[in-house]
N, CA and C atoms as a LAMMPS dump frame, in Angstrom:
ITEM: TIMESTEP
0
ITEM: NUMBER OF ATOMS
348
ITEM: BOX BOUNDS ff ff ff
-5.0000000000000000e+02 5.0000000000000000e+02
-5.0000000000000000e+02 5.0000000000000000e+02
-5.0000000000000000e+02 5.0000000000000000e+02
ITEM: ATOMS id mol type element x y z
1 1 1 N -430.358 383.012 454.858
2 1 2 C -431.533 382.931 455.69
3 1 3 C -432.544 381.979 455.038
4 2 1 N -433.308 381.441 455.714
5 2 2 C -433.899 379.854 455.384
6 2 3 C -435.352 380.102 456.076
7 3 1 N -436.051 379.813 454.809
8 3 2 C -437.623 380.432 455.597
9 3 3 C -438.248 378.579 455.439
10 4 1 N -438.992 378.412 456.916
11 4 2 C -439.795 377.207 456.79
12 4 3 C -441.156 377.385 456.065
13 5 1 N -441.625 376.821 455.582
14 5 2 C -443.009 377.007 454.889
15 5 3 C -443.344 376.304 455.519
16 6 1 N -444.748 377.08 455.851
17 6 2 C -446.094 376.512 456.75
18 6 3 C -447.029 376.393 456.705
19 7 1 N -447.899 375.027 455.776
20 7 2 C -448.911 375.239 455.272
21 7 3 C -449.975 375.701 456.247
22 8 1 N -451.063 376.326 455.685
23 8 2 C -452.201 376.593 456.584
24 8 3 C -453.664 375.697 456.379
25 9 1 N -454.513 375.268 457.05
26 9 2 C -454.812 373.855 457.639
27 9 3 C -455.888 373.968 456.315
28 10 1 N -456.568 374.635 455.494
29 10 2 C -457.007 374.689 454.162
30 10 3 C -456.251 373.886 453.213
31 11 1 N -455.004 374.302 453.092
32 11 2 C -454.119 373.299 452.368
33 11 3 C -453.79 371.855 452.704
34 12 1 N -453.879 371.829 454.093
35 12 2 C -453.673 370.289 454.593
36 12 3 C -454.886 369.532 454.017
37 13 1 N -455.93 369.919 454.19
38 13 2 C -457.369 369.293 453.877
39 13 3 C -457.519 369.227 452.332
40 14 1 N -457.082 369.615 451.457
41 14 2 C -456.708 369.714 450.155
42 14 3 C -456.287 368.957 450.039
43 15 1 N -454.689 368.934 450.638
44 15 2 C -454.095 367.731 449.9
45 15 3 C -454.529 366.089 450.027
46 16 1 N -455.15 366.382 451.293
47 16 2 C -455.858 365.022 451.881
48 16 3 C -456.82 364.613 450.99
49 17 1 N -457.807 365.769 450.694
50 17 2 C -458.841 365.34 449.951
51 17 3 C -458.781 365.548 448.275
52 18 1 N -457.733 365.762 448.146
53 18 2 C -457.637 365.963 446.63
54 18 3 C -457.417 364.958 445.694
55 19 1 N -457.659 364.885 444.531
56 19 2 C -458.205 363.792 444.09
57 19 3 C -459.624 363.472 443.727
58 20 1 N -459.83 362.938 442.046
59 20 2 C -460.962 363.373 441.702
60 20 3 C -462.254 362.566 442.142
61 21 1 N -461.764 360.888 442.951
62 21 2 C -462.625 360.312 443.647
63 21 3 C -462.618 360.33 444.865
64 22 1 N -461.825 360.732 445.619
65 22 2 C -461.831 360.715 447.058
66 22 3 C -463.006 360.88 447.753
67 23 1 N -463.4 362.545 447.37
68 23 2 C -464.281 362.478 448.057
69 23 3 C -465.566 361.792 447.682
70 24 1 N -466.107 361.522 446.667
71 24 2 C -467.01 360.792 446.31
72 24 3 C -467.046 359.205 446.939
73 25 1 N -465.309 358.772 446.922
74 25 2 C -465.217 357.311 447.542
75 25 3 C -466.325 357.967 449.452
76 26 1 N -465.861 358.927 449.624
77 26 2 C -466.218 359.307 451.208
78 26 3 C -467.336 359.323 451.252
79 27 1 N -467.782 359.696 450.31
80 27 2 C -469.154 360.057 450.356
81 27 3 C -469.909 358.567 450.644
82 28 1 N -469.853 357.877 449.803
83 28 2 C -470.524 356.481 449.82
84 28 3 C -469.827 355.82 451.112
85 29 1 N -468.562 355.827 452.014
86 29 2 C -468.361 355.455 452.888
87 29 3 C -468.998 355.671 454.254
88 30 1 N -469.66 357.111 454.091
89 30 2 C -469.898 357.769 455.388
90 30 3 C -471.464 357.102 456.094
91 31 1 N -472.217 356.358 455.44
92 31 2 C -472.671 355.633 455.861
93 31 3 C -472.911 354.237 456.476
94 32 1 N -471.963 353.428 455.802
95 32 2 C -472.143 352.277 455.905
96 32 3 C -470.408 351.386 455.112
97 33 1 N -470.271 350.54 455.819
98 33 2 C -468.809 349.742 455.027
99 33 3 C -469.089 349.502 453.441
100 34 1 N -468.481 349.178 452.758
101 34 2 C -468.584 348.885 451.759
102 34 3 C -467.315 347.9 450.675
103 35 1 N -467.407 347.375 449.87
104 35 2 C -466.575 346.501 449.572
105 35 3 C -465.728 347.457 448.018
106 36 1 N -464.794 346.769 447.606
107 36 2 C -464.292 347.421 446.595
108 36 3 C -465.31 347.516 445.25
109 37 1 N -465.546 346.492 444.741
110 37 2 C -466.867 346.378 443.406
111 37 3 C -467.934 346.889 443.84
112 38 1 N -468.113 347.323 445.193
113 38 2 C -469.418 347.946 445.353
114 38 3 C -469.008 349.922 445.181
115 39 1 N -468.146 350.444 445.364
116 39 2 C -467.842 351.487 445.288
117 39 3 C -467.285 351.443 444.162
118 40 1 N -466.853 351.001 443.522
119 40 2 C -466.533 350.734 441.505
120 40 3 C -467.924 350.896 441.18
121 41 1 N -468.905 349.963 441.498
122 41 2 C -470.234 349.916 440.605
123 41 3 C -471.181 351.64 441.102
124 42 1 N -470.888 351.981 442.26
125 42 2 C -471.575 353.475 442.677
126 42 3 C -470.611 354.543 442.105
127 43 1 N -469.676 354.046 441.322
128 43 2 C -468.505 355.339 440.997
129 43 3 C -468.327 354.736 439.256
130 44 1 N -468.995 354.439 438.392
131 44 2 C -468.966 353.988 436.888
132 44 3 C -467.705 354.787 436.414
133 45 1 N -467.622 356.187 436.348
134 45 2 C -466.274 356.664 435.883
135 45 3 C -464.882 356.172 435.921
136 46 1 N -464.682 355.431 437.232
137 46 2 C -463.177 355.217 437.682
138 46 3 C -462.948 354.01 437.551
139 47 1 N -461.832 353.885 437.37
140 47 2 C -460.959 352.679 436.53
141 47 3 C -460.416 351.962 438.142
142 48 1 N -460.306 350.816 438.291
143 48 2 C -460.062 349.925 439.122
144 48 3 C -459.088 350.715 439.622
145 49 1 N -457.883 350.542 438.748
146 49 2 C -456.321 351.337 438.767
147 49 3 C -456.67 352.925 439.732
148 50 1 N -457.297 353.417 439.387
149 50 2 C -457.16 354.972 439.875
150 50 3 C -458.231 354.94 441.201
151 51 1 N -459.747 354.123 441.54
152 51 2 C -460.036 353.622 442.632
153 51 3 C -459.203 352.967 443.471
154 52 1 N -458.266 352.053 442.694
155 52 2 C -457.22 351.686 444.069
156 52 3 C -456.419 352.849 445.195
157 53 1 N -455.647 353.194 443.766
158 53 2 C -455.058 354.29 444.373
159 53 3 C -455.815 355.31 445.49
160 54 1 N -456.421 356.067 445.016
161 54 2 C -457.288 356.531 445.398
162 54 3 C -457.691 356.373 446.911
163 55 1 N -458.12 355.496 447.22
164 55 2 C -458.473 354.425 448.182
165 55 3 C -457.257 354.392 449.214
166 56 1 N -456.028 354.079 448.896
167 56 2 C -454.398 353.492 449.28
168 56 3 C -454.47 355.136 450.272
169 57 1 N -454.631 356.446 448.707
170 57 2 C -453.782 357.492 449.781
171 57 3 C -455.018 357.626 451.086
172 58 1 N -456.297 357.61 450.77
173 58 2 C -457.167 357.795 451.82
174 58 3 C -456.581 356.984 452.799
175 59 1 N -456.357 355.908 453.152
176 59 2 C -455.579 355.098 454.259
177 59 3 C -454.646 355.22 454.831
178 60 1 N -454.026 355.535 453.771
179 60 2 C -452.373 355.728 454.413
180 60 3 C -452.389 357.515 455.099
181 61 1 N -453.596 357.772 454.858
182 61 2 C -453.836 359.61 455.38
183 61 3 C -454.706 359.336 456.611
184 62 1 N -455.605 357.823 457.283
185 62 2 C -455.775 357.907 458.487
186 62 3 C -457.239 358.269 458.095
187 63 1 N -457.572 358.367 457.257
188 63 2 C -459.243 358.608 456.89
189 63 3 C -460.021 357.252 456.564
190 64 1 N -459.633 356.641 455.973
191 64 2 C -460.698 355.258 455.851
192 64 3 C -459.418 353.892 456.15
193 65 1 N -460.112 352.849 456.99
194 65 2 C -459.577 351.579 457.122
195 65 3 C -459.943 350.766 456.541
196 66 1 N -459.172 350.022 455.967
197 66 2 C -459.689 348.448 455.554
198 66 3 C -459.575 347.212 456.327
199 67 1 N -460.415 346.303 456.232
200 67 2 C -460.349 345.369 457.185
201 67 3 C -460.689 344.252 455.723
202 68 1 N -459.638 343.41 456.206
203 68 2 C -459.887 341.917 455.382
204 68 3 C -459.852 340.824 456.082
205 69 1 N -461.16 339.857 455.963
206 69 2 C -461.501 338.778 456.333
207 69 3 C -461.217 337.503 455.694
208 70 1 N -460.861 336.58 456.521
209 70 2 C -459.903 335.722 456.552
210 70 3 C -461.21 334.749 455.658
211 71 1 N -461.561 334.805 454.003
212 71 2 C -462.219 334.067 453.923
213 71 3 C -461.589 333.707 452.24
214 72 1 N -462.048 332.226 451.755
215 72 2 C -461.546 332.044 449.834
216 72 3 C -463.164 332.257 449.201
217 73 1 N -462.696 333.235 448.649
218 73 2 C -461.853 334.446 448.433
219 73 3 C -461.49 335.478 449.006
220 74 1 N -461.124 336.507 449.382
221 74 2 C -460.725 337.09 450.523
222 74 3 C -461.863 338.578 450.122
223 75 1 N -462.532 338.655 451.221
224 75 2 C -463.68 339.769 451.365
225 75 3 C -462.426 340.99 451.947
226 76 1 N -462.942 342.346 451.322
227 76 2 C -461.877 343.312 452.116
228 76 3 C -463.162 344.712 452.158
229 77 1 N -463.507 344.857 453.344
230 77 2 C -464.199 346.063 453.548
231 77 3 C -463.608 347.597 453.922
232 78 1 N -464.09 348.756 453.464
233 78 2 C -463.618 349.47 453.685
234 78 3 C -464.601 350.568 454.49
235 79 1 N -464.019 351.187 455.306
236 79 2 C -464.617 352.517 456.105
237 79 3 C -463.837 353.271 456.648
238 80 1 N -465.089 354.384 456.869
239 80 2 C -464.514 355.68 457.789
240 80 3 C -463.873 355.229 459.186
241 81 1 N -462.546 355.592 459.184
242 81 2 C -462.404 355.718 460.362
243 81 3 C -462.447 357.476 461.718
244 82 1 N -461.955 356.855 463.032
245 82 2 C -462.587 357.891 463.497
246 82 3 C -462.178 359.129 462.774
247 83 1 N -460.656 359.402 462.48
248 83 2 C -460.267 360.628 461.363
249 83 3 C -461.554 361.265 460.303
250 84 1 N -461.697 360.419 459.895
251 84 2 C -462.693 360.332 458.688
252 84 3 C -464.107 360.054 458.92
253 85 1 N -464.503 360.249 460.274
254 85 2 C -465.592 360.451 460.342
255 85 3 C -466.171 362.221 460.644
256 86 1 N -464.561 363 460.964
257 86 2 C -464.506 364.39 460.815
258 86 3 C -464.863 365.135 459.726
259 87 1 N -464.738 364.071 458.73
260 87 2 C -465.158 365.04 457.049
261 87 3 C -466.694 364.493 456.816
262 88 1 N -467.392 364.233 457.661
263 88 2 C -469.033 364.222 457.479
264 88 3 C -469.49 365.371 457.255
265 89 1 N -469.459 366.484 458.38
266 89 2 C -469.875 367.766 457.962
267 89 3 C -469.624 368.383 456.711
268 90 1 N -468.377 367.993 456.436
269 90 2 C -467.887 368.595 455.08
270 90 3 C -468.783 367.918 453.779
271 91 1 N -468.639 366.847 453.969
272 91 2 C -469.312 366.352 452.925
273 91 3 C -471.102 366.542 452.714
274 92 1 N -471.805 366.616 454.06
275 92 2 C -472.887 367.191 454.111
276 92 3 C -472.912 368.741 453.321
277 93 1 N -471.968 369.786 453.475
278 93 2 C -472.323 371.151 452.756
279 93 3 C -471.799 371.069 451.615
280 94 1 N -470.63 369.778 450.989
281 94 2 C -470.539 369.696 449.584
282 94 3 C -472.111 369.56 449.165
283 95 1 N -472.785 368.791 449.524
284 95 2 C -473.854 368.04 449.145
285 95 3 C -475.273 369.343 448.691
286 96 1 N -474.871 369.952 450.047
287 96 2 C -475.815 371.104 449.857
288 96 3 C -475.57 372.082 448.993
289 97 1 N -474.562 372.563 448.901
290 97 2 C -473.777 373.501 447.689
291 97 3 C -474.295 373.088 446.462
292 98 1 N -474.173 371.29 446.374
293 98 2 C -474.334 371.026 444.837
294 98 3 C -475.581 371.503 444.735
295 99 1 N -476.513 371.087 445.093
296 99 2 C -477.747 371.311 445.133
297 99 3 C -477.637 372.509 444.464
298 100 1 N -477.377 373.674 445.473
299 100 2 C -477.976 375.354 444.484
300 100 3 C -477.115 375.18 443.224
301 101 1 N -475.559 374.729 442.983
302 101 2 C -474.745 374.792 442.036
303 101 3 C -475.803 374.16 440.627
304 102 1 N -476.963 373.167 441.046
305 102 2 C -477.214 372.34 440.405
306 102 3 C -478.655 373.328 439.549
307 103 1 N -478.982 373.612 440.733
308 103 2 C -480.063 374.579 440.393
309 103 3 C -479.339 375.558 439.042
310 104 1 N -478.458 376.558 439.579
311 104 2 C -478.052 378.012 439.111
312 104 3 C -477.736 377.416 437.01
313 105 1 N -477.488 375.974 437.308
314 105 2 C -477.347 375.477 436.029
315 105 3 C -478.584 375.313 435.129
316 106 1 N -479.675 374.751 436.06
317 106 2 C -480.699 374.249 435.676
318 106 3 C -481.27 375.614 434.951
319 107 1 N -481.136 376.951 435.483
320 107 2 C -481.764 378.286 435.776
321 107 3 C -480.988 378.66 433.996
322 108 1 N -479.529 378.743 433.784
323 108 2 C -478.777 379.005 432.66
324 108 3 C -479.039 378.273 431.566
325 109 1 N -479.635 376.835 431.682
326 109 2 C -479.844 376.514 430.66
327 109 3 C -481.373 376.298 430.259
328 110 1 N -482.421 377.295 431.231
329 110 2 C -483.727 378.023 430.826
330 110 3 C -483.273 378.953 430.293
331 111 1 N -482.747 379.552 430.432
332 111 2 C -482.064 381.378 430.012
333 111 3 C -481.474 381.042 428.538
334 112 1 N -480.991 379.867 428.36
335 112 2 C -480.01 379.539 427.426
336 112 3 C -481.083 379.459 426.113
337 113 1 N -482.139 378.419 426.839
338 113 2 C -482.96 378.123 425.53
339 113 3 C -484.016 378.908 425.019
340 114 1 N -484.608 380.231 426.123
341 114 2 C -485.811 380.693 425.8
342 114 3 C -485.1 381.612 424.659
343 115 1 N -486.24 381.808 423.911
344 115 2 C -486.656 382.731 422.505
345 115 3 C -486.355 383.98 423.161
346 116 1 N -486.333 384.32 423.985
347 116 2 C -486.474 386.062 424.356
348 116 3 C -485.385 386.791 425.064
């Protein structure tokens, strides 16, 4: 007997968004196009190599398009497409989350330092 496994749509969105720049690449996408050195220079941590990638699975998953213009040197912009204009909300309550997450830290490391 042969059981199908069936992920449930939590896990789909995981695997989509998993990855330690993705969503951050989204984040800076969800406004406005942007070029590759411009999301390198708003993302200092990530290495060309792992922004590419990065970038590749978002596309090939139907969340951001690239468009390259026929110019020397060759300009290549990237954005949300309509897929990927579905993870706005999401990325709006990451945003808000951080916030208190950011706080509850701020709060531990008063607690951390007072004398009493």
């Amino acid at each position: 007997m042969s059981l199908n496994y069936v992920k449930c749509p939590v896990e789909l969105a995981v695997d989509v968004l998993s990855g330690k720049w993705k969503v951050l690449a989204l984040w800076y996408l969800q406004d406005q196009r942007r070029r590759f050195n411009e999301l390198q220079r708003l993302m200092p941590g990530v290495s060309q190599k792992m922004l590419t990638q990065q970038l590749r699975e978002l596309e090939k998953d139907g969340i951001i398009g690239r468009q390259i213009f026929d110019e020397n040197p060759p300009r290549v912009e990237y954005y949300l497409t309509e897929r990927g204009e579905a993870v706005k909300p999401i990325l709006s309550s990451l945003f808000t989350w951080g916030l208190t997450v950011e706080s509850a830290e701020d709060q531990n490391r008063r607690l951390e330092s007072s004398p009493f």
